[in-house]
Steps between C-alpha positions, in 0.01 A plus 500: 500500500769673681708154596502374122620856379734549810669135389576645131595777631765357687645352146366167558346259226140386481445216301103474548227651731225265637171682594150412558273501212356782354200614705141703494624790773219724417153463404516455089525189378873541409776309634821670613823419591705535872705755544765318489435362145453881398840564636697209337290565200673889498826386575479264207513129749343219375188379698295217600247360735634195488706404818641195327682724208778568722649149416595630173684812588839375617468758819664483810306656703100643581407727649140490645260787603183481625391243199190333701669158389661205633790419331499103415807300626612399107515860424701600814717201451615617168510923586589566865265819589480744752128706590508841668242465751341753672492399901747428767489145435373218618211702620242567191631297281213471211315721267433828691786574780430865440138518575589240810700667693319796490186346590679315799630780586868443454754795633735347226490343157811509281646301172630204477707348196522079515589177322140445326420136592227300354291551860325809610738786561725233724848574321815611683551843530768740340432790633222692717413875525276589766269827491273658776135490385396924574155440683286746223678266176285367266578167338574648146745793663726197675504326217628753285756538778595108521537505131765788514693319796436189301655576207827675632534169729470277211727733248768527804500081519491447119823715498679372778404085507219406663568444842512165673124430588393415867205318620162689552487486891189552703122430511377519126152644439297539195405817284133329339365701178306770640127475424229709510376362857808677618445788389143580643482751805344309767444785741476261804903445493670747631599823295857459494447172284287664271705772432766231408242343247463831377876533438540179310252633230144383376348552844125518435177519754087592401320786556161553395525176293754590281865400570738764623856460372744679789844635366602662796432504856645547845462350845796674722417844459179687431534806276122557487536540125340186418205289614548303832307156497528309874689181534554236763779700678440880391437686144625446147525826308467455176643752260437391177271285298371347194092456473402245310496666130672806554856598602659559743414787722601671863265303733369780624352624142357139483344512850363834456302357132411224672389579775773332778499651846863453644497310793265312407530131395457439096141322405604241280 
């Protein structure tokens, strides 16, 4: 958890980490915990899942990243908190800004850090970073990248004094959980959108009755490597893919075992 170790780093103290519960992640029946819990656990931090445990650690401050959460007003009353958030704020505030933006296709995303309040990621802001969104970037590669600017944004504040928070200002809009509705290629909308459900990760479509995860695909340039499937507006290469069962594999290799004809639209 590159925030939590960035914040030690920097020589501050951490009375207590707060993460979700330990979790199944796989497919045993075994429960395991965050990554942030593995992290505090190295580093030797005490750690709970219980929000409300904060009370008791005389802190001054918290620092909040990407918990899945809301903070209750008792709790905020008694530890003022900031949360690293990972839009340009107010647009997609909410549980998925990441996947959002890319889907809506946003030029821009960036990082915000605010004054957590008790309502949906409504606080005052500190301080933004903005960051263009490169038009072939999956979800996980610009997170990774928000994380980095992230954490040097909230190091560089922690040092210096937090500076005075403004208003969010503008039309706010909503990042929703992602399900698995919107992740399914419907090849009547047009390419370009699909390829951006493709970049958010988990896109998924049939053929031949089975489902067909899709890892990697591309709508603004044809390399003929892959298989082309038509859309609403043109074709949607894809490049690589999961069937169901197996792993991943060139889409090509899959089309030629299966029997795909490029060009051709996919029989679900």
């Amino acid at each position: 958890m590159p925030p939590l170790r960035a914040v030690l780093a920097a020589g501050h103290e951490v009375a207590l980490v707060v993460s979700q519960p330990d979790r199944r992640r796989g497919r045993g029946p075994a429960l395991s915990p965050s990554p942030v819990k593995e992290a505090a656990l190295a580093a030797g931090l005490p750690v709970t899942d219980r929000v409300d445990d904060v009370l008791d650690t005389g802190a001054e401050l918290g620092v909040v990243v990407a918990f899945g959460r809301l903070i209750k007003q008792h709790v905020l009353d008694a530890v003022p908190m900031v949360n690293l958030h990972f839009s340009l704020l107010p647009r997609w505030r909410g549980a998925a800004p990441v996947e959002r933006a890319i889907l809506a296709g946003d030029a821009e995303t960036g990082v915000c850090l605010m004054s957590l309040e008790a309502g949906l990621d409504t606080g005052p802001v500190h301080r933004c970073e903005p960051v263009a969104i490169d038009p072939d970037e999956s979800a996980a590669a610009l997170r990774d990248r928000l994380v980095e600017l992230g954490t040097a944004l909230l190091v560089d504040e922690l040092a210096g004094g937090l500076s005075p928070p403004r208003p969010q200002e503008g039309e706010a809009t909503y990042a929703a959980k992602i399900e698995q509705d919107d992740l399914l290629l419907d090849w009547a909308r047009p390419a370009e959108e699909l390829e951006r459900v493709v970049r958010v990760g988990g896109a998924w479509t049939t053929a031949g009755g089975r489902r067909l995860k899709v890892h990697r695909a591309c709508a603004h340039r044809v390399t003929g490597d892959g298989v082309s499937v038509p859309t609403a507006t043109g074709p949607l290469e894809l490049l690589e893919v999961q069937p169901e069962g197996r792993p991943r594999m060139a889409a090509a290799d899959w089309a030629r075992g299966a029997g795909v004809a490029s060009g051709r639209p996919l029989a679900p």
